[in-house]
C-alpha positions as CSV (number, residue, x, y, z in Angstrom):
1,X,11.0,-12.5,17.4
2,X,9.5,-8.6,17.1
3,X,9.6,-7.0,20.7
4,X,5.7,-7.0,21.5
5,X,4.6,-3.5,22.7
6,X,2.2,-2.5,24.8
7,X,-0.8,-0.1,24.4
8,X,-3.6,1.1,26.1
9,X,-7.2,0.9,24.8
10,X,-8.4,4.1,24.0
11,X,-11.7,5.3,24.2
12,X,-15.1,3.2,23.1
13,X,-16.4,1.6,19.8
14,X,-18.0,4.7,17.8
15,X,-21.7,5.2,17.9
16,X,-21.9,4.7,14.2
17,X,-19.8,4.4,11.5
18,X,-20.3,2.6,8.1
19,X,-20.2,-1.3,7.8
20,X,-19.9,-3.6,5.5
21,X,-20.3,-7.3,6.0
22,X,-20.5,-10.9,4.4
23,X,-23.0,-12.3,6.5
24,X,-22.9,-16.2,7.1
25,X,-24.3,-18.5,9.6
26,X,-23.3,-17.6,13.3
27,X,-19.8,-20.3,13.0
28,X,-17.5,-18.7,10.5
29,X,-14.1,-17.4,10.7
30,X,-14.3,-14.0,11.0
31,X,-11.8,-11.5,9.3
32,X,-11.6,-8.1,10.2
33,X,-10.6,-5.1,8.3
34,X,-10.6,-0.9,7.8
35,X,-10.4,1.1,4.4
36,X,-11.2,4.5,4.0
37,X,-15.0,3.9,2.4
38,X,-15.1,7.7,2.6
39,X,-13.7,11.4,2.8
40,X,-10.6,12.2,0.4
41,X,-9.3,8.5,0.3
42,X,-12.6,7.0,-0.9
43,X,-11.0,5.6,-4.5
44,X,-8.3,3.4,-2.2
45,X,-10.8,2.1,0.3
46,X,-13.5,1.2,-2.6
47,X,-10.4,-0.6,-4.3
48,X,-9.7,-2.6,-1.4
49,X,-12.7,-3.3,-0.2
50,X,-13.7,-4.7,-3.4
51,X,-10.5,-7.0,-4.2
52,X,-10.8,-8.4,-0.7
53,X,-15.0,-9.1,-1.2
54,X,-13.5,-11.0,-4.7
55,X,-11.4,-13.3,-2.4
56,X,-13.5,-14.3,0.0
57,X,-15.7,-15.1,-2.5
58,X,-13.6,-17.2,-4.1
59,X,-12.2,-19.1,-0.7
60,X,-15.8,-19.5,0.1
61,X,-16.7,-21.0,-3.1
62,X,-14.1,-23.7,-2.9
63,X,-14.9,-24.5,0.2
64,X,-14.1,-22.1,3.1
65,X,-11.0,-22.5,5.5
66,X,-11.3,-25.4,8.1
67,X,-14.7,-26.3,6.7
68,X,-16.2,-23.2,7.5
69,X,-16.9,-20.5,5.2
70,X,-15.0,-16.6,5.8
71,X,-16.4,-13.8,7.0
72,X,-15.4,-10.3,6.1
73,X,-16.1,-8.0,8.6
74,X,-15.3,-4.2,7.3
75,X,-15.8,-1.1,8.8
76,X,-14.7,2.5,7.6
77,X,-12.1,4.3,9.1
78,X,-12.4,7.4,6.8
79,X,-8.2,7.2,7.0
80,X,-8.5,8.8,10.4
81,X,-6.7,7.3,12.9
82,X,-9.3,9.2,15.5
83,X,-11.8,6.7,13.8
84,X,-9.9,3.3,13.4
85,X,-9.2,2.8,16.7
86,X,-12.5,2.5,18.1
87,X,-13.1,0.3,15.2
88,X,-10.5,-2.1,15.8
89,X,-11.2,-2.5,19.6
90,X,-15.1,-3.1,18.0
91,X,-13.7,-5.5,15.9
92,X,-12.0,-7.3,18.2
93,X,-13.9,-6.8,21.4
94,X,-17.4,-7.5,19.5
95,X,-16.6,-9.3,16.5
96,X,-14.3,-11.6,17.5
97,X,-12.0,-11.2,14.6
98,X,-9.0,-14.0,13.7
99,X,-6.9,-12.1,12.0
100,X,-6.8,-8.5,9.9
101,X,-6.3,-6.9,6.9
102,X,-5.2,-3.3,6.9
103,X,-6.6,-2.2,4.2
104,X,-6.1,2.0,5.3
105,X,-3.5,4.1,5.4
106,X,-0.4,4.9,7.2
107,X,-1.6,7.2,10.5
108,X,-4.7,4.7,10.7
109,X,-2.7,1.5,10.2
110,X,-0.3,3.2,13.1
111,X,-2.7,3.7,15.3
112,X,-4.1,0.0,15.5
113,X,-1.4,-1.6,14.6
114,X,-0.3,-2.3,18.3
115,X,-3.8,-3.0,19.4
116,X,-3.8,-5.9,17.6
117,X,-0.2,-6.6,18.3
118,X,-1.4,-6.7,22.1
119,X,-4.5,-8.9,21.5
120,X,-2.6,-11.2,19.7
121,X,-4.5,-10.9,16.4
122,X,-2.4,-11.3,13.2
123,X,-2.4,-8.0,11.2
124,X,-0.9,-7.3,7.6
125,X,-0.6,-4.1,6.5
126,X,-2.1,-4.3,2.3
127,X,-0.2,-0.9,1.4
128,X,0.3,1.4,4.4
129,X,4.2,2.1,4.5
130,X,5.5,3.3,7.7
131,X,8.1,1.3,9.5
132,X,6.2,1.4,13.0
133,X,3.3,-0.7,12.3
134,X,5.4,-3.9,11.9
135,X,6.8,-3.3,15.5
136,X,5.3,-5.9,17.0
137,X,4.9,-9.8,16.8
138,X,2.0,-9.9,15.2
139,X,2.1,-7.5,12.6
140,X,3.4,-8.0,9.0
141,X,3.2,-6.2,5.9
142,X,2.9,-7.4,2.2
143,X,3.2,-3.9,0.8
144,X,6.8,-2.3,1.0
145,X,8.6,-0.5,3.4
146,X,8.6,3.3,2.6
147,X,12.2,3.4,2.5
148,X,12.4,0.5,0.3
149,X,9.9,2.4,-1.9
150,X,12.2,5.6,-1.9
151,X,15.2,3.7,-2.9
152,X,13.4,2.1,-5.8
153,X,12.5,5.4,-7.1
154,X,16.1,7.0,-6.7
155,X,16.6,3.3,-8.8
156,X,14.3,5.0,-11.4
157,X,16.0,8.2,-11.4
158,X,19.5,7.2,-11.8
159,X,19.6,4.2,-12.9
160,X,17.2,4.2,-15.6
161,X,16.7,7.4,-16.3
162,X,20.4,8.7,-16.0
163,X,19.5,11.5,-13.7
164,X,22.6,13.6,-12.5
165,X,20.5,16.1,-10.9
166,X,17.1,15.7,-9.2
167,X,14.6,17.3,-7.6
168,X,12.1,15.8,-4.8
169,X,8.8,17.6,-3.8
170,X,7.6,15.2,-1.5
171,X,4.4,15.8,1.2
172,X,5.2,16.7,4.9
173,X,3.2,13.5,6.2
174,X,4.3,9.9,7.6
175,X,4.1,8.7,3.8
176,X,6.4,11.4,2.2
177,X,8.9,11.5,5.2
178,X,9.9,7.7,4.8
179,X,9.5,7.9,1.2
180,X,12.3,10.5,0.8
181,X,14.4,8.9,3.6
182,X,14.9,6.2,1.5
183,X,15.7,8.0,-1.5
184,X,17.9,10.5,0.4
185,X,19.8,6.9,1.4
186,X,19.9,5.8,-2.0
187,X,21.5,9.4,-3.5
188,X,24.3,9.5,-0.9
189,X,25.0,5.9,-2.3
190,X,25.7,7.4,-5.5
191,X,28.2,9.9,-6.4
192,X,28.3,12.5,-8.9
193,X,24.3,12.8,-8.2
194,X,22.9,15.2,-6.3
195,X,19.2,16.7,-5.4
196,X,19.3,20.6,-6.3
197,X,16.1,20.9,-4.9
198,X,14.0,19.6,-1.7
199,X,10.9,21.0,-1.2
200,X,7.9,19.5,0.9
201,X,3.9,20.7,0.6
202,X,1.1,20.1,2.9
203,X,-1.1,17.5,2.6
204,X,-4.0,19.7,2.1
205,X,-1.7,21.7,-0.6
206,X,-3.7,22.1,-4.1
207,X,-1.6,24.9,-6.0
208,X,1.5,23.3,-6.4
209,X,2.8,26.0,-8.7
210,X,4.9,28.0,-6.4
211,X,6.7,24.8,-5.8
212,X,6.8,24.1,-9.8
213,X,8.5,27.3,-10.0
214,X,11.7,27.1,-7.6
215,X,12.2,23.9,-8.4
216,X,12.5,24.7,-12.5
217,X,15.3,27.6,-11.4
218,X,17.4,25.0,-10.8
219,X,17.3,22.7,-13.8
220,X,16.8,19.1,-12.4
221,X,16.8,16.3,-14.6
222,X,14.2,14.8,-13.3
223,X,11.4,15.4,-10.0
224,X,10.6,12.6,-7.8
225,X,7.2,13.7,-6.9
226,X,5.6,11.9,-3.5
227,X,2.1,12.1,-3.2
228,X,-1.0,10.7,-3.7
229,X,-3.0,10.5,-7.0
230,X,-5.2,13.9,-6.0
231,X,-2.4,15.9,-5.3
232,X,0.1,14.4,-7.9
233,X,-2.1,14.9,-10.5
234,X,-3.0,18.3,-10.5
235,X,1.2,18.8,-9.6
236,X,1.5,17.1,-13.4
237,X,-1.2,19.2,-15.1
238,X,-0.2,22.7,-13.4
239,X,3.8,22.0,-14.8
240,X,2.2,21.3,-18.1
241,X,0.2,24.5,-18.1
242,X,3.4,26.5,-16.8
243,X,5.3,24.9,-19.8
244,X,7.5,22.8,-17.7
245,X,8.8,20.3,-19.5
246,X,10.6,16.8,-16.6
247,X,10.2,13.7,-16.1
248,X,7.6,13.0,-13.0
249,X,8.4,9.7,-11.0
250,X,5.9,8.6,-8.5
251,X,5.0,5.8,-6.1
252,X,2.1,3.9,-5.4
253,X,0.1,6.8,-4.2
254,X,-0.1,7.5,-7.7
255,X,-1.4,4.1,-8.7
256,X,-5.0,4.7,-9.1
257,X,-7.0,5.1,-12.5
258,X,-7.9,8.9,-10.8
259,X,-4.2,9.5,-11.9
260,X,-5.2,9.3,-15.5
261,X,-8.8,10.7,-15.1
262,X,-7.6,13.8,-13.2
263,X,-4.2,14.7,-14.9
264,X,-5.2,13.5,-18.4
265,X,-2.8,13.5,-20.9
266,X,-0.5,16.1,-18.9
267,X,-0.1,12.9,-17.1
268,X,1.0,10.2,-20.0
269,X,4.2,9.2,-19.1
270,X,4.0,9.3,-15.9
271,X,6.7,6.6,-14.5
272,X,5.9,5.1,-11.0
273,X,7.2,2.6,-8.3
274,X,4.7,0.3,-6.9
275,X,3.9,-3.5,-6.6
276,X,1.5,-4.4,-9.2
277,X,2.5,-5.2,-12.5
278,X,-1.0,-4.8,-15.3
279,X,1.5,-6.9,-17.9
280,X,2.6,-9.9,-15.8
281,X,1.7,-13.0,-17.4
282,X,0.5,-15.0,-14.5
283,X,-2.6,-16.4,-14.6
284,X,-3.5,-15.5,-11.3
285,X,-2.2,-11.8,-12.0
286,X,-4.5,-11.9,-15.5
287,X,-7.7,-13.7,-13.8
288,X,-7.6,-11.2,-10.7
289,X,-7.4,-8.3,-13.4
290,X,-10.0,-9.5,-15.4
291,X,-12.2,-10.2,-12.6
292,X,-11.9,-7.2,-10.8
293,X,-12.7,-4.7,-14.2
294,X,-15.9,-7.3,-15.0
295,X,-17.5,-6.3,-11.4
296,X,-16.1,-2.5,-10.9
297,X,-15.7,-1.3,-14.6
298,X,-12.6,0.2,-13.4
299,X,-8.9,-0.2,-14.2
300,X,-7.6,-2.6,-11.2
301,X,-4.6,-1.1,-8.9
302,X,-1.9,-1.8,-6.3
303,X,-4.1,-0.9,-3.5
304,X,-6.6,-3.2,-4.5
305,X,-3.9,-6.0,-5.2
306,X,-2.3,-5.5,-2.2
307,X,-5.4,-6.1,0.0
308,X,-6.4,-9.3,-1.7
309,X,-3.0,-10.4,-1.2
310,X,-3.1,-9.8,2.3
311,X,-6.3,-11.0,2.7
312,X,-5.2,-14.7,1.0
313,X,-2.3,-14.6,3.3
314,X,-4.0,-14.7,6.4
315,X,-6.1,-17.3,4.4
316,X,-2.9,-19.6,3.7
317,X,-1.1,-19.4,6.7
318,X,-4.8,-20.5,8.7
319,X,-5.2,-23.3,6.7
320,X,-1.3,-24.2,7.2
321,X,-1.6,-23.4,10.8
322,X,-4.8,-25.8,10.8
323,X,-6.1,-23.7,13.6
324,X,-6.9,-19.8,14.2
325,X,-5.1,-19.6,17.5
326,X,-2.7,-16.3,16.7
327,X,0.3,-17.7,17.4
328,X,0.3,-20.5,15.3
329,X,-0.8,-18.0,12.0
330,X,1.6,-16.0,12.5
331,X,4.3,-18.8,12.8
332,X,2.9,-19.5,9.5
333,X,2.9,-16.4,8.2
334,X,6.9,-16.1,8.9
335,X,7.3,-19.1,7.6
336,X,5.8,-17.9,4.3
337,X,8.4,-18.6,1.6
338,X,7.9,-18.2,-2.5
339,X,4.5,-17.3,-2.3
340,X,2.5,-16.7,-5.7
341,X,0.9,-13.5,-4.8
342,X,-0.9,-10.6,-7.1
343,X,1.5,-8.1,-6.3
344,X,4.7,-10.5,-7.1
345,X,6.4,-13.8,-6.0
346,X,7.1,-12.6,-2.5
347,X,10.9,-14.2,-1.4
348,X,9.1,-14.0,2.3
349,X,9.0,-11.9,5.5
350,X,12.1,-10.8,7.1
351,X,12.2,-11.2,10.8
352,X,10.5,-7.8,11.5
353,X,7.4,-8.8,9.1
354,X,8.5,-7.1,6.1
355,X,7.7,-8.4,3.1
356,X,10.6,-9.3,0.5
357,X,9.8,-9.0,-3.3
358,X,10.8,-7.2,-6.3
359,X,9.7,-3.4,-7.0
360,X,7.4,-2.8,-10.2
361,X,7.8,0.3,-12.4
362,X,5.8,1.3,-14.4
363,X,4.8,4.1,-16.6
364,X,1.1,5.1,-17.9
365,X,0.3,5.1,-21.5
366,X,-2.9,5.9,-22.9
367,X,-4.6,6.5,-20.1
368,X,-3.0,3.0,-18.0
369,X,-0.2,1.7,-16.2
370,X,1.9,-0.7,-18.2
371,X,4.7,-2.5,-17.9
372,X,8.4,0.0,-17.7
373,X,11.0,-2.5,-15.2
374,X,11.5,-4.3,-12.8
375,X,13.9,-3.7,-9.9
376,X,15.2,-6.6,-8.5
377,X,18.2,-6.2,-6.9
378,X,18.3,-8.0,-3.1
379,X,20.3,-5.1,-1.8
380,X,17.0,-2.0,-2.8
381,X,14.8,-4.4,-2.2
382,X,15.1,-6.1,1.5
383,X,14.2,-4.0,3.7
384,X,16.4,-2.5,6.8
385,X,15.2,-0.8,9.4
């Protein structure tokens, strides 16, 4: 088992905040969660907020879990860790909650993670990727690892794109830093290919052409750009204005439908690791994508994905547990092998909580992502720590 850790509760429930509830009868199983409903992450929390609302709406309509119908109890966090913690002690000292779906990300996720840990409340992380919030016994995740991210994009780089020399401008946050440590592990792997250039931005950064410019004096093959999908974007349409002509690899910051509303067609082409493939077959994959542009009129993405599938696994391993006493859920939850999920036929959770499954690339054409590879291989893709 995770070593268990030990926090203490800091401060009180905020005054007010914004909520968002499925309101049942009084006996329900209550599931808690956080997304950014506002401020400069508002795309991701509407996302997840809205795949999660599609599957408890479908749990409930066949029936609930242990003959009572879910709950979704959802407050926003505003991805401000300042914010979710307060919100998770609400959730847990007011509402009760069972078990919880981060659906925020990775300073946020952080900052609760252990609070639930310590109240014995079963937490998966949707998408946040920073190897501390699966410290503790309680907490998994279903999105990857950041450095299991970063190595599938150094995959991308050298692998499929033949890169010799690269270049990584990644941002100088928790999401960038274990992002590039990956890849950084990945290059060293690899000889005869080396980054020429390794630059990193601040997360409030919006001109990213000083950054364009050193990096083109040194010719990469390719630039392994970290960042989310509004600071990505305008990266892609500034080199296109400045005439400079590289291959862009992203992650799954970058897999949002604002990639292709804000770059435009500076950003077709764009390649990108993630965990939701639009093209799989699947009828799950197909009924979820189908369902999700009927009520949002929005291309579907990993965020959203990744929260519904969270949200079902807390469902599953509750109904396998046949109870909603913690500890049994999460034995459940590790016991989770060859699970069908949105975001890919998950192996299962290693024995720090981390999820196991193969890495999506893909690459946007005409506006969406589509199908580009598949990394598979056990060594990139299980995580270490």
């Amino acid at each position: 088992m995770r070593r268990a850790f030990k926090v203490m509760a800091l401060g009180a429930a905020m005054a007010a905040a914004m909520f968002c509830t499925q309101a049942f009868a009084a006996d329900t199983i209550k599931i808690g969660m956080l997304a950014p409903l506002t401020g400069f992450a508002a795309a991701d929390g509407y996302s997840a907020h809205e795949s999660v609302k599609m599957a408890v709406e479908k749990v409930n309509k066949a029936g609930g879990v242990l003959g009572k119908k879910v709950e979704l109890i959802c407050y926003d966090d505003a991805a401000d860790p300042k914010q979710s913690v307060p919100l998770a002690q609400k959730l847990i000292g007011q509402d009760k909650v069972v078990g919880f779906v981060a659906g925020s990300y990775s300073l946020p996720t952080r900052a609760v993670s252990a609070i639930f840990n310590d109240a014995e409340i079963p937490l998966i992380s949707a998408y946040a990727l920073h190897p501390d919030i699966t410290k503790g016994d309680y907490t998994f995740r279903n999105g990857f690892l950041g450095t299991v991210e970063g190595k599938g994009a150094a995959e991308v780089a050298v692998k499929m794109l033949k890169a010799k020399k690269i270049a990584v401008i990644v941002s100088d946050n928790d999401f960038g830093t274990t992002l590039l440590q990956g890849f950084d592990e990945y290059v060293k792997a690899n000889p005869g290919v080396k980054i020429v250039s390794r630059q990193k931005y601040a997360t409030s950064e919006k001109d990213f052409k000083p950054y364009l410019s050193k990096m083109k004096k040194d010719n990469p093959d390719v630039l392994f750009f970290s960042g989310y999908y509004f600071q990505l974007s305008p990266a892609i349409k500034q080199a296109k204005e400045m005439g400079i002509k590289i291959q862009f690899i992203g992650e799954e910051g970058a897999d949002s439908p604002k990639t292709a509303e804000i770059g435009g067609a500076a950003a077709e082409g764009l390649i990108i690791v993630t965990n939701l493939n639009r093209d799989d077959k699947r009828p799950t994959v197909q009924e979820f994508l189908k369902t999700y542009r009927a009520k949002t009129k929005i291309e579907p993405d990993m965020v959203g994905a990744s929260a519904y599938d969270a949200f079902m696994l807390l469902i599953e391993s509750i109904k396998k547990a046949k109870t909603t006493d913690g500890k049994a859920v999460v034995k459940a939850l590790a016991a989770t092998k060859n699970y069908d999920g949105i975001t890919g036929r998950f192996k299962g959770f290693d024995k720090d909580g981390e999820v196991v499954k193969p890495i999506q690339v893909q690459i946007l054409k005409n506006g969406v992502f589509r199908y580009y590879g598949e990394i598979t291989d056990s060594k990139l893709i299980t995580p270490s720590k």
